[in-house]
TINU-56096 format. One line per 3 residues: their letters; for each residue x, y, z of N, C-alpha, C, CB. Coordinates in Angstrom, 1 decimal. Glycine has a CB too. Layout:
N
a	X/Y/Z/X/Y/Z/X/Y/Z/X/Y/Z; ...
//
This chain:
234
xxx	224.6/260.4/92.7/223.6/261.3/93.4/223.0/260.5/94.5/222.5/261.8/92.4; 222.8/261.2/95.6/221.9/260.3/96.8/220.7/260.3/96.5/221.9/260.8/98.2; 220.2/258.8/97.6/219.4/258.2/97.4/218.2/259.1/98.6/220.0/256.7/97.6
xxx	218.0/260.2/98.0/217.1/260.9/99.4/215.9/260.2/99.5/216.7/262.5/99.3; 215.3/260.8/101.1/214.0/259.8/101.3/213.2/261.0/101.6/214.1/258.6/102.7; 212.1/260.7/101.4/211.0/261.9/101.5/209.8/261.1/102.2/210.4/262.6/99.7
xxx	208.5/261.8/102.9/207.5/261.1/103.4/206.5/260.6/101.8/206.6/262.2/104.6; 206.7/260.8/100.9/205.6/260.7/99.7/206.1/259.7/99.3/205.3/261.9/98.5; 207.5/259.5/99.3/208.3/258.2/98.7/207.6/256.9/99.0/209.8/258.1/99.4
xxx	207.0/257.1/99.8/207.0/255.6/100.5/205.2/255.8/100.8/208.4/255.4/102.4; 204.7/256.7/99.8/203.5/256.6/100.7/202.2/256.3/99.4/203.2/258.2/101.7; 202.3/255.4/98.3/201.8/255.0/97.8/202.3/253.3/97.1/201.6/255.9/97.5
xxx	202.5/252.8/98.4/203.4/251.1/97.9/202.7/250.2/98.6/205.1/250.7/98.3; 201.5/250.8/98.4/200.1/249.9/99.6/199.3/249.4/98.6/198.9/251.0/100.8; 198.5/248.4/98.3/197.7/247.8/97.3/196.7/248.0/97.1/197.4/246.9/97.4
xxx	196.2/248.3/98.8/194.5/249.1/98.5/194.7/250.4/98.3/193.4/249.1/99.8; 196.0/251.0/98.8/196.2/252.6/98.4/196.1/253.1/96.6/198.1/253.0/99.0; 196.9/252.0/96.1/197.3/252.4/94.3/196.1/251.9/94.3/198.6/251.6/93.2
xxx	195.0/251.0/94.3/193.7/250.2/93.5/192.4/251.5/93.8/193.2/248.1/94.3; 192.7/251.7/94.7/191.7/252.8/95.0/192.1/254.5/95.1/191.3/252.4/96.4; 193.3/254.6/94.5/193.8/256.3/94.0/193.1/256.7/92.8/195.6/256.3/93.4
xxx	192.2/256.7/92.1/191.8/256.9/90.9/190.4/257.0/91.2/192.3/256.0/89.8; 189.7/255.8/91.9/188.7/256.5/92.5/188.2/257.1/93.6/188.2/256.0/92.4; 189.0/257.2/94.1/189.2/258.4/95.4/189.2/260.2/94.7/191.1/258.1/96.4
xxx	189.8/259.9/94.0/190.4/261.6/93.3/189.6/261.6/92.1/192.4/261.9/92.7; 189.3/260.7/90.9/188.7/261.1/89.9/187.5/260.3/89.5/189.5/261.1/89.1; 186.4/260.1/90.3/185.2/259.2/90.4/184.2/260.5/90.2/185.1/258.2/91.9
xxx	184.4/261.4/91.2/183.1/262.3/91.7/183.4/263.2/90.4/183.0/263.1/93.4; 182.4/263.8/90.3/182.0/264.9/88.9/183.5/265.7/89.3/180.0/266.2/89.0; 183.4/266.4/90.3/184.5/267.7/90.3/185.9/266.6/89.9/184.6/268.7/92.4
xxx	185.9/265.2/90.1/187.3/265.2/90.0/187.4/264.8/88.7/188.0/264.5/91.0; 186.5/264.6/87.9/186.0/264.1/86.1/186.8/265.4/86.0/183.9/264.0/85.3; 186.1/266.7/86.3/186.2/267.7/85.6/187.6/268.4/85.8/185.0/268.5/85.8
xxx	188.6/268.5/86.7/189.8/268.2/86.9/190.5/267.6/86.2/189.9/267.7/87.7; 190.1/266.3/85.9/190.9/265.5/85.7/191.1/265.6/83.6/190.4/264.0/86.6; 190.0/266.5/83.8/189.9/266.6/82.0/190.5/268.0/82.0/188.1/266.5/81.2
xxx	190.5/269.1/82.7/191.0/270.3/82.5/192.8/270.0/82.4/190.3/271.3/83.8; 193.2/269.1/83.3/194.4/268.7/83.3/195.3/267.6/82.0/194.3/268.1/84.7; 194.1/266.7/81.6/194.6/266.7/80.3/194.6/267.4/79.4/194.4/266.1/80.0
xxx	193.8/268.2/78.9/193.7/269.5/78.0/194.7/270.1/78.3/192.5/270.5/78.1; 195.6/270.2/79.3/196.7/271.4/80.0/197.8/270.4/79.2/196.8/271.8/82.1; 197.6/269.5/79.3/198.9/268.3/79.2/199.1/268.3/77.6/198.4/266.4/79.9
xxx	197.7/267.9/77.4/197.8/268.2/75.2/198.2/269.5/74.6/196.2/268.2/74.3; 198.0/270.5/75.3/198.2/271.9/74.8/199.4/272.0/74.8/197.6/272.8/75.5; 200.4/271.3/75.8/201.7/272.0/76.1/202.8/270.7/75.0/202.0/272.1/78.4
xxx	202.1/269.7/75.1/202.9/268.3/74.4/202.5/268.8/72.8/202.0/266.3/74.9; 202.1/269.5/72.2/202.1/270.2/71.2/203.6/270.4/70.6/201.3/271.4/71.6; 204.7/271.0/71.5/205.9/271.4/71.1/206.8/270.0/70.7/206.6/272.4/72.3
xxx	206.5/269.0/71.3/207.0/267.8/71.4/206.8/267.1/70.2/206.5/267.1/72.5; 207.6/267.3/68.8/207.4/266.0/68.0/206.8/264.8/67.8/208.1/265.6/68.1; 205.8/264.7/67.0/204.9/263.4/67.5/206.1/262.3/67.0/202.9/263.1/66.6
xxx	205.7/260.8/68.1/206.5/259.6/67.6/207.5/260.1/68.3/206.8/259.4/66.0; 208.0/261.3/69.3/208.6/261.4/69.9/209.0/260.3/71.3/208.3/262.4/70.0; 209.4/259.7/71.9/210.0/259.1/73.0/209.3/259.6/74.0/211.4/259.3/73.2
xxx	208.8/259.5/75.2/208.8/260.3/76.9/208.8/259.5/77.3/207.8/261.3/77.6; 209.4/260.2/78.5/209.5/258.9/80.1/208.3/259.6/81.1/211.5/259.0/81.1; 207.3/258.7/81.6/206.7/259.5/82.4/207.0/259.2/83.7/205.3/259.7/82.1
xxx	207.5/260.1/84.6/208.1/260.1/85.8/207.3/261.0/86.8/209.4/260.4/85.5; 206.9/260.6/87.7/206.2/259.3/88.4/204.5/258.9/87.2/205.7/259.9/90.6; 204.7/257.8/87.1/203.6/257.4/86.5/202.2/257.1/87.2/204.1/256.2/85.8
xxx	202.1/256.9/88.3/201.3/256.7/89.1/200.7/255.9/88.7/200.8/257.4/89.5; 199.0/255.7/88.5/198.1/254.8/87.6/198.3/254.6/86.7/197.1/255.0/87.5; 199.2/255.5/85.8/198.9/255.4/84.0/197.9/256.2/83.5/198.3/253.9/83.5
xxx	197.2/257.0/84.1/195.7/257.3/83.8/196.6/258.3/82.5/194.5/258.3/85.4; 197.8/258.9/82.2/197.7/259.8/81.1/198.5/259.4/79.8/198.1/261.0/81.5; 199.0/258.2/80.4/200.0/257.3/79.3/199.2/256.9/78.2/200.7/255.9/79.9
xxx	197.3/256.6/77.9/197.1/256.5/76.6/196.5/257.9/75.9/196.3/255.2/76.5; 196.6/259.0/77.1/196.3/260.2/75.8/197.7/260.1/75.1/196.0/261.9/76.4; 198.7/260.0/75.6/200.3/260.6/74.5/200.3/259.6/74.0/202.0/260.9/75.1
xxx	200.0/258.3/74.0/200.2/257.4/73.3/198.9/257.3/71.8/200.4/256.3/74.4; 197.7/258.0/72.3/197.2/258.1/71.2/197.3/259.3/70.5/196.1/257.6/71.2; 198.4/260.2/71.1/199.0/261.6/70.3/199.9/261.1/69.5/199.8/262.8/71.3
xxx	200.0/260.2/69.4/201.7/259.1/68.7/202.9/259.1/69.1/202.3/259.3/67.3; 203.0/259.7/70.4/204.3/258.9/71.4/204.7/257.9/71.5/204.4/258.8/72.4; 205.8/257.5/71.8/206.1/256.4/72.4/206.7/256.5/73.9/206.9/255.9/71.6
xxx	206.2/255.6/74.8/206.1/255.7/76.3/206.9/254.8/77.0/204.8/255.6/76.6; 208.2/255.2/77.8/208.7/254.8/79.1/207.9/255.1/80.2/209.9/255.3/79.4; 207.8/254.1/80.9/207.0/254.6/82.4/207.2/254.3/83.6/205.8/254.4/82.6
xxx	207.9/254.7/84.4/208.6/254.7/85.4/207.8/255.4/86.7/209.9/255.3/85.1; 208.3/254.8/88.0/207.6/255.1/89.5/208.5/254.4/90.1/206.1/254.6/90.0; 208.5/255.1/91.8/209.4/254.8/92.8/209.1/253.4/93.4/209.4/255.9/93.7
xxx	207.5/253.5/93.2/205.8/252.5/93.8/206.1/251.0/92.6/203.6/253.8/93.0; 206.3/249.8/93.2/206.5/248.6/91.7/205.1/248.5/92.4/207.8/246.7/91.6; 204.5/248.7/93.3/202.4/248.8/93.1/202.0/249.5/92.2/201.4/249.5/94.3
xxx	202.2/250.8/91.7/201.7/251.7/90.9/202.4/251.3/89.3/202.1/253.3/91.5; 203.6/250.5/89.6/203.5/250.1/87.8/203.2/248.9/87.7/204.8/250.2/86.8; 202.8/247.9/88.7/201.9/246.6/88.2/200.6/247.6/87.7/201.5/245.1/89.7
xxx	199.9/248.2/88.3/198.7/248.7/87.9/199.1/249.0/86.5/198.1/250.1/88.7; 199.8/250.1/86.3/200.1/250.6/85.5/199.9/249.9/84.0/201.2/250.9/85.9; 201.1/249.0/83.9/201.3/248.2/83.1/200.3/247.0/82.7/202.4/248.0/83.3
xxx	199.7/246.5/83.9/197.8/246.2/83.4/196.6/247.1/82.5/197.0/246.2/84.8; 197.1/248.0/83.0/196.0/249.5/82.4/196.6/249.1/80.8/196.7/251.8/83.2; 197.6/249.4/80.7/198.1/249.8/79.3/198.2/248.5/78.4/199.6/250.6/79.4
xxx	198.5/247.4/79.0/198.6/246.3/78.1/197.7/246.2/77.6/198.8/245.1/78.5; 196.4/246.3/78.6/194.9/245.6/78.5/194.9/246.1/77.1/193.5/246.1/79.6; 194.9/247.5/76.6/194.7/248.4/75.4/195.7/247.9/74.3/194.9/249.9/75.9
xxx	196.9/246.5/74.7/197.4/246.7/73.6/198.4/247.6/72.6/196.7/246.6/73.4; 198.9/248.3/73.1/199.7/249.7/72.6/201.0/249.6/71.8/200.2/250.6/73.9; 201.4/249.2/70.7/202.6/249.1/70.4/203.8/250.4/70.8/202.4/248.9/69.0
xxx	203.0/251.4/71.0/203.8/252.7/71.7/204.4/252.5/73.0/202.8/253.8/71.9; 204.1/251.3/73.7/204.4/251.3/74.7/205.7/250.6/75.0/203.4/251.0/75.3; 206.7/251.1/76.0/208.2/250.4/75.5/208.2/250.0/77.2/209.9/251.7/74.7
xxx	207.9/249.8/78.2/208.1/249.4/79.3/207.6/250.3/80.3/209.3/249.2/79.4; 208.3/249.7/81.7/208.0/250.2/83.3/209.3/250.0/83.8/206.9/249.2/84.4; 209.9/251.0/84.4/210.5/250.4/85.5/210.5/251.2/86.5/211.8/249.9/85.3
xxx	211.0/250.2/87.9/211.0/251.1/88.8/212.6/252.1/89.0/210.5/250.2/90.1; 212.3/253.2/89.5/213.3/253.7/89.4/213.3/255.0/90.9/213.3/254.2/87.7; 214.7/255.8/91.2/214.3/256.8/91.8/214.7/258.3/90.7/215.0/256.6/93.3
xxx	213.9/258.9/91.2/214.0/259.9/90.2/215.1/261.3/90.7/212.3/260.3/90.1; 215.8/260.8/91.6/217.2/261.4/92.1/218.4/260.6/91.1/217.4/261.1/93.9; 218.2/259.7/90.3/219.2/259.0/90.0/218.7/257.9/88.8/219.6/258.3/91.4
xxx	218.4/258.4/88.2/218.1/257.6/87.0/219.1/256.6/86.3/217.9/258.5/86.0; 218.9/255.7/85.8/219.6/254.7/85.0/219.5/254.6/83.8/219.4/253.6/85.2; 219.5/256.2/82.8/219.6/256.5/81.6/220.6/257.1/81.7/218.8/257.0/81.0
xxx	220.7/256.7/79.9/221.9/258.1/79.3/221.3/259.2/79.0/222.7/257.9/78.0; 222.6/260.2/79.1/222.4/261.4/78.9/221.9/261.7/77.8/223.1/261.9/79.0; 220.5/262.4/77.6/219.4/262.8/76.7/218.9/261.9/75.5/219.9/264.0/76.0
xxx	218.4/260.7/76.5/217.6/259.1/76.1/216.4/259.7/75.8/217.4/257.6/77.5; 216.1/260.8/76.1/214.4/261.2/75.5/214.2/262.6/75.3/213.1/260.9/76.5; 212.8/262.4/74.3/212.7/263.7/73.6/212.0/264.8/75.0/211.5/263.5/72.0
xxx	211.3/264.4/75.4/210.6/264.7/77.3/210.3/263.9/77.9/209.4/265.5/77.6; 210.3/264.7/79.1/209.9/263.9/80.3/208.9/264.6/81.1/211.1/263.6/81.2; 207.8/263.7/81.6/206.3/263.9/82.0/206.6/263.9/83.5/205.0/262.6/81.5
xxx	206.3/264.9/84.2/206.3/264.8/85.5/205.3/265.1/86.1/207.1/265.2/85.9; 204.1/264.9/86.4/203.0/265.5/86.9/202.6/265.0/88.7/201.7/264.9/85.7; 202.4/265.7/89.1/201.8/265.5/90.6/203.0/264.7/91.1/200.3/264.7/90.8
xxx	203.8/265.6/91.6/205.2/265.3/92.1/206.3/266.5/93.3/205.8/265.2/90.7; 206.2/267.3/92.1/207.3/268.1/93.0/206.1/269.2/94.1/208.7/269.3/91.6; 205.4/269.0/94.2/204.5/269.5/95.5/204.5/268.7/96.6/203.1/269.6/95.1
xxx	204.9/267.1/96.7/205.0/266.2/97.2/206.3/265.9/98.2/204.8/265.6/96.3; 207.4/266.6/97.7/208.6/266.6/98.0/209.4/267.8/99.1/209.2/266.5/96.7; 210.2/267.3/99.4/210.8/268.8/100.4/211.8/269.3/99.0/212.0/268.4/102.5
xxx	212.1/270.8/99.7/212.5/271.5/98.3/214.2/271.2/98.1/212.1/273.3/98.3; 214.5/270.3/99.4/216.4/270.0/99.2/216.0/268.6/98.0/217.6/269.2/101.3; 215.1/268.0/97.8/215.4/267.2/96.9/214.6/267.8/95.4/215.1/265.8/97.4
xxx	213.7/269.1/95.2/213.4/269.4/94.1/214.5/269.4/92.8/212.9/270.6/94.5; 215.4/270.2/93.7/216.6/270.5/92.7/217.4/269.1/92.4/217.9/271.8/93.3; 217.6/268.0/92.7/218.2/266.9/92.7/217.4/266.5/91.4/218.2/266.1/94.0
xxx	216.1/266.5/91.9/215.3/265.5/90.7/215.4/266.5/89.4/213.2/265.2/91.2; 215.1/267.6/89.6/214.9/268.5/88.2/216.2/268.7/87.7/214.2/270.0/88.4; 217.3/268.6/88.0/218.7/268.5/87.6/218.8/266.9/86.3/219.7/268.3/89.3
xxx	218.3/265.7/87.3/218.4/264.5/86.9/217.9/264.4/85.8/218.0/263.7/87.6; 216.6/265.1/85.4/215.6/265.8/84.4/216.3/266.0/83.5/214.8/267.0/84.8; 216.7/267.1/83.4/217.5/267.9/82.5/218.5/267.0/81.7/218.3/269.0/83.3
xxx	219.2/266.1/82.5/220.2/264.9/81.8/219.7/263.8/81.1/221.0/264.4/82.6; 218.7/263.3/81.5/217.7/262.5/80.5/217.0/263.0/79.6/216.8/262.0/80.9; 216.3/264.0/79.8/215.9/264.7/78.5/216.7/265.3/77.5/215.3/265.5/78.7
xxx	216.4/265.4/75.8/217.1/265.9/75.0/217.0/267.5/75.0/216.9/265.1/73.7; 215.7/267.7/75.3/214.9/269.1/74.8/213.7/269.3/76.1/213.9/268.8/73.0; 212.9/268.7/76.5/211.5/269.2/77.1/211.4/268.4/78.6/210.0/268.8/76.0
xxx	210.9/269.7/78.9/210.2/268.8/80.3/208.5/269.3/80.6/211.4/269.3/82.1; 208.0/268.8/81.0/206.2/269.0/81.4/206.5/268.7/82.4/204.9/268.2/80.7; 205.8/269.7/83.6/206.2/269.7/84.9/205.1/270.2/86.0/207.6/270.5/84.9
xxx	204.6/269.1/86.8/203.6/270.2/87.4/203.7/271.1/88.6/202.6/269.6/87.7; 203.8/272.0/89.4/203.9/272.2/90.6/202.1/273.2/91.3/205.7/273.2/90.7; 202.4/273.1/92.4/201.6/274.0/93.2/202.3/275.2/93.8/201.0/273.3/94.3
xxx	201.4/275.8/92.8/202.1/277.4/93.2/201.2/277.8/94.3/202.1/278.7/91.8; 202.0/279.2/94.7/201.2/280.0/96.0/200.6/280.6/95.5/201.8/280.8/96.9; 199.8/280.9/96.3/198.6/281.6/96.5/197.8/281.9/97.8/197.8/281.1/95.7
xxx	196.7/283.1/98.2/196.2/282.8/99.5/195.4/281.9/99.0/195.5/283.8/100.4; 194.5/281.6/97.6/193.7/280.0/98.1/194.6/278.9/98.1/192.3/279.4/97.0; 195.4/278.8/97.6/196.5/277.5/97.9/196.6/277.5/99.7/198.4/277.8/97.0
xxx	196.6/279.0/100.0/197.5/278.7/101.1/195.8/278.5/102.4/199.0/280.2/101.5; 195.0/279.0/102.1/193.4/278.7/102.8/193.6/277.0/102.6/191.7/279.5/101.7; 193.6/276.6/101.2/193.0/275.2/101.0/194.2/274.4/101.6/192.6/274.8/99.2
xxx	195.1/274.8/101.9/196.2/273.7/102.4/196.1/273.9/103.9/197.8/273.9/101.8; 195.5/274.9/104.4/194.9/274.7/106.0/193.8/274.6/106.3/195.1/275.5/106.8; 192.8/274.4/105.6/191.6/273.4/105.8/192.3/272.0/105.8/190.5/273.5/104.5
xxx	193.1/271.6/104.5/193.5/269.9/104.3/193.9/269.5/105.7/194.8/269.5/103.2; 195.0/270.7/106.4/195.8/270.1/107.8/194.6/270.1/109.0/197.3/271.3/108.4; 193.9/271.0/108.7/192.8/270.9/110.0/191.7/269.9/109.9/192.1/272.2/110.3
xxx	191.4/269.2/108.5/191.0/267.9/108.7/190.9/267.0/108.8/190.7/267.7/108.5; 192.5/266.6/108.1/192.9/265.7/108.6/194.6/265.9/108.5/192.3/264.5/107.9; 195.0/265.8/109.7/196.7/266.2/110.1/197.1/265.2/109.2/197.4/266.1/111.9
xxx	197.3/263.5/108.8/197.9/263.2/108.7/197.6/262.8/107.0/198.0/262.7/109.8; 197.5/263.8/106.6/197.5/264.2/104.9/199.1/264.5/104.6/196.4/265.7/104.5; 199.4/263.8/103.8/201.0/264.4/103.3/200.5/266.0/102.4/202.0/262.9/101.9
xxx	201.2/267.0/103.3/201.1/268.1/103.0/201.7/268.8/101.8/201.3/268.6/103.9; 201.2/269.3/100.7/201.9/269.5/99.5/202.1/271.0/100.0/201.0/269.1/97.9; 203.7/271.3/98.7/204.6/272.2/99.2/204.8/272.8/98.0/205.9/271.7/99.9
xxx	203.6/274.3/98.1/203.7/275.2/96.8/205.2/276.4/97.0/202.0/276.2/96.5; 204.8/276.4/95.6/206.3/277.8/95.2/205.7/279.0/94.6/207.7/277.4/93.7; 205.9/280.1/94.4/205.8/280.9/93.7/206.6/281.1/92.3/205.9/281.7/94.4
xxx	205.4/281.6/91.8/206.0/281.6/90.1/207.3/282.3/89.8/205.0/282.2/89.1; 207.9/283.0/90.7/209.8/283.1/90.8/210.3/282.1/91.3/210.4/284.3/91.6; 210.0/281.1/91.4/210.4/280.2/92.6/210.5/279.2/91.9/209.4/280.0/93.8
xxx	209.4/278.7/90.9/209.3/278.1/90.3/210.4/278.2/88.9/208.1/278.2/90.2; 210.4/279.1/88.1/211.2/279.8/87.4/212.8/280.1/88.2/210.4/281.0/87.1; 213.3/280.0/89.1/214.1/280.1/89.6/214.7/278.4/89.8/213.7/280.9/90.8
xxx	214.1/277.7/90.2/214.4/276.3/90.3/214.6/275.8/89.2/213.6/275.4/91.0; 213.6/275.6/88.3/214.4/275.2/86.6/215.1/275.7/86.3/214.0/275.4/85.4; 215.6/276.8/85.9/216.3/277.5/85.8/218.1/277.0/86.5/215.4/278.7/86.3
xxx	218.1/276.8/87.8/219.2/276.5/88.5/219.4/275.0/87.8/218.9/276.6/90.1; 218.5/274.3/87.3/218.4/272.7/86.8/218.9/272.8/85.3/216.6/271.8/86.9; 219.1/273.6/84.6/219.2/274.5/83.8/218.4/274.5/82.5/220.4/274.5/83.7
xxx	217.3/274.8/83.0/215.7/274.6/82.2/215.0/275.8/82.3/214.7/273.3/82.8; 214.6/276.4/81.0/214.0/277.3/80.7/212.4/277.4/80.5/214.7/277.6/79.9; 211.6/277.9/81.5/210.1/277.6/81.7/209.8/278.8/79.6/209.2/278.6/84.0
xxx	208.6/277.6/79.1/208.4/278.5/77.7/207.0/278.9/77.6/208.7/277.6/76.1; 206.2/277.4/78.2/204.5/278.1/78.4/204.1/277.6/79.8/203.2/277.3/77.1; 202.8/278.2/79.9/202.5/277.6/81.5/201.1/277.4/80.9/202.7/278.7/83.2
xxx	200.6/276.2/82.0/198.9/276.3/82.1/198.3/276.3/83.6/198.2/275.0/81.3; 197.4/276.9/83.9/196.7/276.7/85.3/195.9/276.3/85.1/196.4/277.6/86.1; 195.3/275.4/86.0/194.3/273.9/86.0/193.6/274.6/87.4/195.3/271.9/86.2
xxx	192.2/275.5/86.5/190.9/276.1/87.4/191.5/276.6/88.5/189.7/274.9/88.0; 192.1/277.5/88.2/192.6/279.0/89.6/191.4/278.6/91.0/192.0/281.6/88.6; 190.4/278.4/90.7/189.5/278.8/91.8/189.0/277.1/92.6/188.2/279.8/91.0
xxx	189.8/276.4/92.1/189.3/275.1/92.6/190.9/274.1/92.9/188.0/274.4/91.2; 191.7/274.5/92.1/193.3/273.7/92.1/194.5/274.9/92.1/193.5/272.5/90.5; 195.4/274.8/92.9/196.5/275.4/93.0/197.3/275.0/91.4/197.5/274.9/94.5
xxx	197.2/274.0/91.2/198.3/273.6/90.0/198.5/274.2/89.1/198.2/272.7/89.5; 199.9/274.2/88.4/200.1/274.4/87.4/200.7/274.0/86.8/200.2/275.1/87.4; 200.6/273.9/85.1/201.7/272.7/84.9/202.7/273.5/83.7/200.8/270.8/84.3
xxx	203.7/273.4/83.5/204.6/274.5/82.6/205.4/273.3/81.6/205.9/275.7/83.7; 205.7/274.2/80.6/206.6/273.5/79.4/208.1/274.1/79.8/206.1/274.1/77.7; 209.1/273.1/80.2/210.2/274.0/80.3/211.0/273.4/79.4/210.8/274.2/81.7
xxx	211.8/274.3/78.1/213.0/273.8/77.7/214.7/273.6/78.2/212.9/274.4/76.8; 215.6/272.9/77.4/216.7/272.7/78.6/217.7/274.0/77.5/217.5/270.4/78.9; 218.6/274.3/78.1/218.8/275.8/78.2/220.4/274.7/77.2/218.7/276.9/80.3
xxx	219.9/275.6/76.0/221.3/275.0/75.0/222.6/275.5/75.9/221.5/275.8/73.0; 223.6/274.4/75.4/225.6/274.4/75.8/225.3/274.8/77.0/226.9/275.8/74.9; 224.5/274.2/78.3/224.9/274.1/79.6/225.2/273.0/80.0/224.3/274.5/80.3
xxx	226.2/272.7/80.7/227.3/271.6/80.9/226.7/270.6/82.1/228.9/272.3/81.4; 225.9/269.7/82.1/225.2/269.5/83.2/226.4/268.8/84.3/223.8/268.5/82.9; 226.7/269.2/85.6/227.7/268.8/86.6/227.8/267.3/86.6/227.4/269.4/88.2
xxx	226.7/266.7/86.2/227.2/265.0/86.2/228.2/264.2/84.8/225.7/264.2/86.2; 227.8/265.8/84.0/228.4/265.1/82.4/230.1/264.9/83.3/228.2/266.7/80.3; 230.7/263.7/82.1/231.9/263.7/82.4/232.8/264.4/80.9/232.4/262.1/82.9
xxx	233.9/265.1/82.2/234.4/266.5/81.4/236.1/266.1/80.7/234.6/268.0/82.8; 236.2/265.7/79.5/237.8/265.0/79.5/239.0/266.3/79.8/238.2/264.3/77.6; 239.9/265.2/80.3/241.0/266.0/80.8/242.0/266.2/79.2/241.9/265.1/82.3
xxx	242.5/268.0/79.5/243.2/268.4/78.2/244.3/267.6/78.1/243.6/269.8/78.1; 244.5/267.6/76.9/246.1/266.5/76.1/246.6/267.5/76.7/246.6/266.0/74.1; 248.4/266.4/76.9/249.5/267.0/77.3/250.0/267.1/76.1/250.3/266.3/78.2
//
C-alpha cells in the first residue's frame, strides 16, 4: 500500500506542539467538558468490545484515553505517525504503571505491520477529519485487516454549524489545518466500501462539536484485497 502524505501527517512532530496539545484543547472548562462528553461516547460504544480484549489505538496522540480502556480491562497497543506524541505518550502511561499496557510504535496507518486480525478493535479518534478523502479509504481498509471484529471511529460530519464553524476557523486563522467533514451517507458509505458495517453512533454536543464517533463492525466472509488468495490445485 502507499506511503501517502497528507498536511496533518507531519503537523504534530514539534515538541512544543505535542507538550502543549492537551493544554491548548482541554485546559479551559468548555474543553473539560468535551473532553468528558467524548469519553462517555468512547465507554458507551467499547461496551460491545470484550473486556481483556486487545486494541490498538491509532493515532494515539497524548494518550489522554489509553488509561480509561485500560482501566475498562483492556489491553493496549499504541501507535502514531508523531515518535513526539508516543514519547509523551508512553511517559503518560508508564508513570501509572499499567500491566495492560503492551507498547508504542510508530507506524503509518496506510500500512500497518500487523497480521491480519492481531486485535479485537481498533481506536481511531480525531483523525479521519484531518485527512484528504483519497487516503480515508486506504486507512479504513488497513483497519478492517487488523482488526478481528470492531472499529471506534471518529469523523466530522456535515452540517450548516460544522460548515459556519469551519468558516469562522479559516477566517481566523487561514493557516489552521482545515478538518474535512462527511455526511452520515458518506460516512456509512466509506466503511462500508472498507468493508465495515457502522452498528451504533454517538454525537459529542450537536451544538458546540461537529463530531461523531460510531461503532463499526467488519462485515463477516469479505475477502479483504490484501489477503493472499491460494491458487487452485492442478
Amino acid at each position: 500500500m502507499n506511503n501517502l502524505s497528507y498536511e496533518a501527517k507531519y503537523g504534530y512532530r514539534k515538541t512544543n506542539t505535542v507538550n502543549e496539545y492537551d493544554k491548548v484543547r482541554f485546559s479551559s472548562l468548555k474543553g473539560k467538558f468535551y473532553a468528558r462528553l467524548q469519553r462517555n461516547a468512547i465507554k458507551v460504544l467499547m461496551k460491545a468490545v470484550p473486556k481483556g480484549s486487545t486494541i490498538l489505538d491509532m493515532p494515539c496522540g497524548t494518550g489522554r484515553l489509553d488509561s480509561l480502556l485500560m482501566n475498562e480491562g483492556y489491553k493496549i497497543l499504541v501507535a502514531d505517525v508523531s515518535y513526539e506524541m508516543l514519547k509523551h505518550t508512553k511517559l503518560r502511561i508508564q508513570k501509572k504503571h499499567c500491566p495492560s499496557f503492551w507498547g508504542a510504535l510508530a507506524l503509518d496507518g496506510c500500512a500497518m505491520p500487523f497480521c491480519s486480525n492481531s486485535f479485537s478493535c481498533v481506536l481511531t479518534i480525531k483523525l479521519m477529519h484531518l485527512i484528504p478523502d483519497s487516503t480515508k479509504l486506504s486507512i479504513a481498509e488497513e483497519i478492517n485487516r487488523v482488526t478481528s471484529r470492531f472499529l471506534i471511529v471518529s469523523f466530522s460530519y456535515d452540517s450548516f454549524f460544522a460548515k459556519f464553524k469551519r468558516f469562522s476557523k479559516r477566517f481566523i486563522s487561514p493557516k489552521t489545518i482545515q478538518e474535512k467533514s462527511l455526511s452520515l451517507a458518506d460516512i456509512s458509505e466509506l466503511l462500508g466500501n472498507a468493508g465495515l458495517i457502522i452498528k451504533k453512533k454517538r454525537y459529542i454536543f450537536r451544538l458546540y462539536s461537529e463530531e461523531i464517533i460510531v461503532l463499526a463492525e467488519k462485515r463477516p466472509n469479505r475477502k479483504n484485497r490484501y489477503d493472499v488468495i491460494p491458487e487452485p490445485a492442478v
